[in-house]
Backbone as a printed PyTorch tensor [residue, N CA C, xyz], in Angstrom:
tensor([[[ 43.8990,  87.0390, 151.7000],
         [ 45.2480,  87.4730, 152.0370],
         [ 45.8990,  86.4190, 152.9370]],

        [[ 47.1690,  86.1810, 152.6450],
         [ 48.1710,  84.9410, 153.4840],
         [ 48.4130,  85.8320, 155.0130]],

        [[ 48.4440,  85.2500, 155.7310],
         [ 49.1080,  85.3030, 157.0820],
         [ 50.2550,  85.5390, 157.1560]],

        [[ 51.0610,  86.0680, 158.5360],
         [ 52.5960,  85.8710, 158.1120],
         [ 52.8480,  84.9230, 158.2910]],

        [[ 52.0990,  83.6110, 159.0180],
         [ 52.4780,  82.6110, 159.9290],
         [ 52.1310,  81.3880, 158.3620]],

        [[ 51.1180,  81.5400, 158.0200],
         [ 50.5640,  80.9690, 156.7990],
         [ 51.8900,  80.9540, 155.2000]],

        [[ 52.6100,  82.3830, 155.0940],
         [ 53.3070,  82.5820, 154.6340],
         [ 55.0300,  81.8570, 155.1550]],

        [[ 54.9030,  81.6110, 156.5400],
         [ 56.2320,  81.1690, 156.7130],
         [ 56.3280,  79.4680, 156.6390]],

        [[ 55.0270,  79.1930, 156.6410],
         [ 55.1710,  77.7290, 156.5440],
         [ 54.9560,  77.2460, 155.0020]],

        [[ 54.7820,  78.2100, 154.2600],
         [ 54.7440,  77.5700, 152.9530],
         [ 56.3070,  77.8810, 152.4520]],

        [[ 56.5760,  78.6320, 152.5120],
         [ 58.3360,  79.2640, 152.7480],
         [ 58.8670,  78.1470, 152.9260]],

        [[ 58.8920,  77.9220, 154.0590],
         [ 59.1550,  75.8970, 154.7170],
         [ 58.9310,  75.0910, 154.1760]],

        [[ 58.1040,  74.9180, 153.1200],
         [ 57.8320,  73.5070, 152.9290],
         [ 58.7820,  73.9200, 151.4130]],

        [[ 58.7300,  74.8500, 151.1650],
         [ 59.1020,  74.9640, 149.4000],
         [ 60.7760,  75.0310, 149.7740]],

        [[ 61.3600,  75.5400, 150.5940],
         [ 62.8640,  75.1970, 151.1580],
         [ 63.0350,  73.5630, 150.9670]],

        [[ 62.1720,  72.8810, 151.7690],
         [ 62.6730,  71.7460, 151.8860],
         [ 62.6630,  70.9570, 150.6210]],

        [[ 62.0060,  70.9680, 150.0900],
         [ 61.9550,  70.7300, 148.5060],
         [ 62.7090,  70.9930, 147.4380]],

        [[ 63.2390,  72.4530, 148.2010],
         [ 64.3120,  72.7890, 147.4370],
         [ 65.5220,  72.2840, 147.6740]],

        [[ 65.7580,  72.2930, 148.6130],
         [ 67.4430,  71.5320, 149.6730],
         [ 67.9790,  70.5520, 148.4750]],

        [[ 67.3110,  69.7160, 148.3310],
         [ 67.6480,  68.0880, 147.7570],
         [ 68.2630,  68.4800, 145.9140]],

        [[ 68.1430,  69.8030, 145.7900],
         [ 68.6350,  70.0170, 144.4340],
         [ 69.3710,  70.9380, 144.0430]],

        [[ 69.8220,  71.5480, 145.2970],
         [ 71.3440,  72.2470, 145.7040],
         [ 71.9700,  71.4460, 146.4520]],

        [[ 71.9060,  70.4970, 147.0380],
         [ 72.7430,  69.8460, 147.8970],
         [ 73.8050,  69.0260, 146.9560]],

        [[ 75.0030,  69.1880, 147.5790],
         [ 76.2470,  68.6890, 146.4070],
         [ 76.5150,  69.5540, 145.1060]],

        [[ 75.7340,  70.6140, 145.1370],
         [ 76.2320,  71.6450, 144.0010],
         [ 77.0800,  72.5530, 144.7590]],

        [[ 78.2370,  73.2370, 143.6670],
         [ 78.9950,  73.8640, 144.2620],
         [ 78.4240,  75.3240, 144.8020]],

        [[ 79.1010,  75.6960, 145.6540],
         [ 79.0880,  77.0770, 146.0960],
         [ 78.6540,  78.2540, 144.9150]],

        [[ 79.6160,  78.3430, 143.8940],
         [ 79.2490,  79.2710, 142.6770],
         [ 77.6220,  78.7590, 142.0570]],

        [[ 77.6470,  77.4370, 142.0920],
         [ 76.6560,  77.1670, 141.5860],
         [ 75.1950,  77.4680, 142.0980]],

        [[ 74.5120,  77.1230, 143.1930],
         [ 74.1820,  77.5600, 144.2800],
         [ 73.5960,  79.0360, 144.5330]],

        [[ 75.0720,  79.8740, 144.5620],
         [ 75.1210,  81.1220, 144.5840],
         [ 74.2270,  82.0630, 143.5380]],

        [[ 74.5160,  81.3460, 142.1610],
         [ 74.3300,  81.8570, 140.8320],
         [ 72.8710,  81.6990, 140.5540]],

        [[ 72.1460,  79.8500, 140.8080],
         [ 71.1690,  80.2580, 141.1760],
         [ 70.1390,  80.3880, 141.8660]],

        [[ 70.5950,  80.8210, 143.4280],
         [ 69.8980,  81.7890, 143.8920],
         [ 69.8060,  83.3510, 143.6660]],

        [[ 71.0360,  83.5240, 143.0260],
         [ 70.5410,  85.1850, 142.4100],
         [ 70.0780,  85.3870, 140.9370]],

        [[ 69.6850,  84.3950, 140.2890],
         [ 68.7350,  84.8530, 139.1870],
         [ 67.0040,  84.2080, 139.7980]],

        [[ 66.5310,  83.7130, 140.9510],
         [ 65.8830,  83.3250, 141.0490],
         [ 65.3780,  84.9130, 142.0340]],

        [[ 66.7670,  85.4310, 142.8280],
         [ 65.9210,  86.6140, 143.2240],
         [ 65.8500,  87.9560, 142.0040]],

        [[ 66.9110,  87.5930, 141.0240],
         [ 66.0030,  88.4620, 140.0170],
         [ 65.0310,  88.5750, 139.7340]],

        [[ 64.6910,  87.2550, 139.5480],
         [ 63.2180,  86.7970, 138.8780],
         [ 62.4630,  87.9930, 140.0300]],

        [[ 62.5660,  87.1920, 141.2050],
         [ 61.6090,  87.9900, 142.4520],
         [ 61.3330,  89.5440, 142.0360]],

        [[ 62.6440,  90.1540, 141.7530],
         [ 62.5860,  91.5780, 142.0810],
         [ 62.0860,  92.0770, 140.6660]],

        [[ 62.6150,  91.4210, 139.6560],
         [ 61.7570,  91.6640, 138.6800],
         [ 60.4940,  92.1030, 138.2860]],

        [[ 59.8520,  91.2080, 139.3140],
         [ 58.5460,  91.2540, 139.0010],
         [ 57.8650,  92.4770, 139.6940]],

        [[ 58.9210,  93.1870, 140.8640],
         [ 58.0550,  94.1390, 141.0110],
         [ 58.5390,  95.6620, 140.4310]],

        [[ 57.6120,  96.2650, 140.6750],
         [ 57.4530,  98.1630, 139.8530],
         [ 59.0870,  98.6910, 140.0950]],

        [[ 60.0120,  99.4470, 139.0440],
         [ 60.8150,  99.5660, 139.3260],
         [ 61.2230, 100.9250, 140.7530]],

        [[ 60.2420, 101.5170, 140.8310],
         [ 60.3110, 102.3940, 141.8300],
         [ 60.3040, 101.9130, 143.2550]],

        [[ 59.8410, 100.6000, 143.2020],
         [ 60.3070,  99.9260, 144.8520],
         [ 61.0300,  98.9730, 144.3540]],

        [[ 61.8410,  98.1750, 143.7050],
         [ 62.7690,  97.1930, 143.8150],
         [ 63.8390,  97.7150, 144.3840]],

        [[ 64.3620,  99.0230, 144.4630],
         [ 65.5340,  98.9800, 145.6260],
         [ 65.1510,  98.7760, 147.4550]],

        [[ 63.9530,  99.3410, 147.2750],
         [ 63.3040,  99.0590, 149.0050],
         [ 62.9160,  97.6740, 148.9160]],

        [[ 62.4030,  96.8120, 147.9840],
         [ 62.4030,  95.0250, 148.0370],
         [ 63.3000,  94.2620, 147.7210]],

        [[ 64.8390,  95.3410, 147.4140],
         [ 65.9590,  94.4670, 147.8740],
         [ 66.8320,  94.4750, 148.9880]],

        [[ 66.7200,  96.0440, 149.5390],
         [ 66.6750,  96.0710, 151.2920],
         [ 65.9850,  95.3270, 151.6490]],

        [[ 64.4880,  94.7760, 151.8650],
         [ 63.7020,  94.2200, 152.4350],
         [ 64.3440,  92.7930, 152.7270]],

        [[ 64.6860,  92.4440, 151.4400],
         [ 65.0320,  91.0330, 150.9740],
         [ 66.3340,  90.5730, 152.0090]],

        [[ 67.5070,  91.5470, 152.0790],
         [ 68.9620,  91.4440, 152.2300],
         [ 68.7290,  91.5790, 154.1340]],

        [[ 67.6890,  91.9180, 154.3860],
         [ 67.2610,  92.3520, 156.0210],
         [ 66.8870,  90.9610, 156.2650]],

        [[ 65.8910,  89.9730, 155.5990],
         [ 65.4980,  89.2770, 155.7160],
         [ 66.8040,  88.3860, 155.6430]],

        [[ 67.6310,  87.8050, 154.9270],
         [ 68.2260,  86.9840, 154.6130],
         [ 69.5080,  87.1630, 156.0160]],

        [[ 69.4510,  88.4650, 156.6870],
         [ 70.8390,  89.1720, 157.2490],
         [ 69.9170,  88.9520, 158.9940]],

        [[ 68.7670,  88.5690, 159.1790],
         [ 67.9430,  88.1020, 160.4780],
         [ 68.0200,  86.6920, 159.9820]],

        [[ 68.3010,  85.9870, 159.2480],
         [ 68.0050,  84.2680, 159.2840],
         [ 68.9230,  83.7200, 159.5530]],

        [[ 70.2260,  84.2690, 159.0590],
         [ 71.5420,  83.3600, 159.5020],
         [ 71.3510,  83.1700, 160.6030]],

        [[ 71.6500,  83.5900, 161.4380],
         [ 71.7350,  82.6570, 163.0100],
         [ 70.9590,  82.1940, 163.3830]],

        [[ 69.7730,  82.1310, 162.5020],
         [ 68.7930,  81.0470, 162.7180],
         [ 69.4200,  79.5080, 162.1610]],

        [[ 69.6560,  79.7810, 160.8320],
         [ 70.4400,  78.8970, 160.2520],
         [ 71.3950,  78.5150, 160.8980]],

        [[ 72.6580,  79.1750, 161.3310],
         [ 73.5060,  78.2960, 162.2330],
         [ 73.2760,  77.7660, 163.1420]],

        [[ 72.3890,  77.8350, 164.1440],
         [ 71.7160,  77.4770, 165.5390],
         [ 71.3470,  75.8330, 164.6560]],

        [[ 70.8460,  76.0100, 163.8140],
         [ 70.4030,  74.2710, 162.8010],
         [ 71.3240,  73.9010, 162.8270]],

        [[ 72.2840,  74.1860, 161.5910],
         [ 73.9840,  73.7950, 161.2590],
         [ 74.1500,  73.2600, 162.8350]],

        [[ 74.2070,  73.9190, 163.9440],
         [ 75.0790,  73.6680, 164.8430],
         [ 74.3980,  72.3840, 165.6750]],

        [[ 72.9630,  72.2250, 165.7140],
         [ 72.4630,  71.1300, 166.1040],
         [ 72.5360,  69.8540, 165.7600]],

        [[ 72.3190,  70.0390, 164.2250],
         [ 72.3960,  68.9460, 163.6300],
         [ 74.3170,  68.7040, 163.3190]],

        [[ 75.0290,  69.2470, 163.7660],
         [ 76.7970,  68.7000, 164.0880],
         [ 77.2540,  69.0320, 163.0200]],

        [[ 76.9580,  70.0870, 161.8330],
         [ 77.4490,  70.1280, 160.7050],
         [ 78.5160,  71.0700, 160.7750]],

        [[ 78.6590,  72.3580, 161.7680],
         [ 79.2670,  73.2200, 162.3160],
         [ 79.3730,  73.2670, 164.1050]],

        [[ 80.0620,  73.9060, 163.8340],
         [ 80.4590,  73.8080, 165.9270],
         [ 80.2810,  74.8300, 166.3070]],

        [[ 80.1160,  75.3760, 167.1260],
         [ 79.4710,  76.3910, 168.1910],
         [ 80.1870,  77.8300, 168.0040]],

        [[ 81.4700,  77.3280, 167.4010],
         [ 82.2960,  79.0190, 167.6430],
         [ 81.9740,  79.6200, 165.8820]],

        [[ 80.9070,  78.9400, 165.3070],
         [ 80.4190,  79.4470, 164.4830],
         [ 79.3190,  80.7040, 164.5110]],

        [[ 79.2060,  80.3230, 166.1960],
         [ 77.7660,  81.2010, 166.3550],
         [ 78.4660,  83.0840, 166.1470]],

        [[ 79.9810,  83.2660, 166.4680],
         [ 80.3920,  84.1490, 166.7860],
         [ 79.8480,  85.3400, 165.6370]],

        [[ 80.6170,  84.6190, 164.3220],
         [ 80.4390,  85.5920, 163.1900],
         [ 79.1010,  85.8940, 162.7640]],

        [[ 77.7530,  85.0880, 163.4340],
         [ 76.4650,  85.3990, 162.9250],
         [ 76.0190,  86.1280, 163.3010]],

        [[ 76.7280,  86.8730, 164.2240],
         [ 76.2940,  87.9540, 165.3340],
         [ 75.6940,  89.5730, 165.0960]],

        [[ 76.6500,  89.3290, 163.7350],
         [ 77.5270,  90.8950, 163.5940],
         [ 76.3050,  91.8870, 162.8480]]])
């Protein structure tokens, strides 16, 4: 069985790998596919929990933003009064 800690660094490494082949694609594009890729995800599991592993999912993604902007904002890509709306 993976760790959570084991699990977040492979998370990490497969992000970064990923970056370099969304970067310069548009927004729709991007958008589109990351949501057939979380189809794929939810797909795969029993249909009697894919609505609780897409809460799970949308909790997860809705705790990372301001992780993400705190980056954005380090690395100068966004400015600080960005932090406001990550709040909410």
């Amino acid at each position: 069985m993976i760790t959570r800690e084991e699990a977040i660094d492979a998370a990490d490494e497969l992000v970064e790998l990923i970056k370099p082949l969304l970067a310069g694609q548009s927004p729709i594009v991007v958008g589109s596919a990351l949501a057939q890729l979380v189809a794929i995800l939810l797909a795969g599991h029993h249909p009697m929990i894919r609505d609780a592993a897409m809460t799970v999912l949308i909790g997860l993604v809705h705790d990372l933003i301001s992780v993400e902007v705190e980056i954005l904002i380090e690395d100068g890509e966004i400015g600080p009064e960005w932090r406001e709306g990550s709040k909410q």
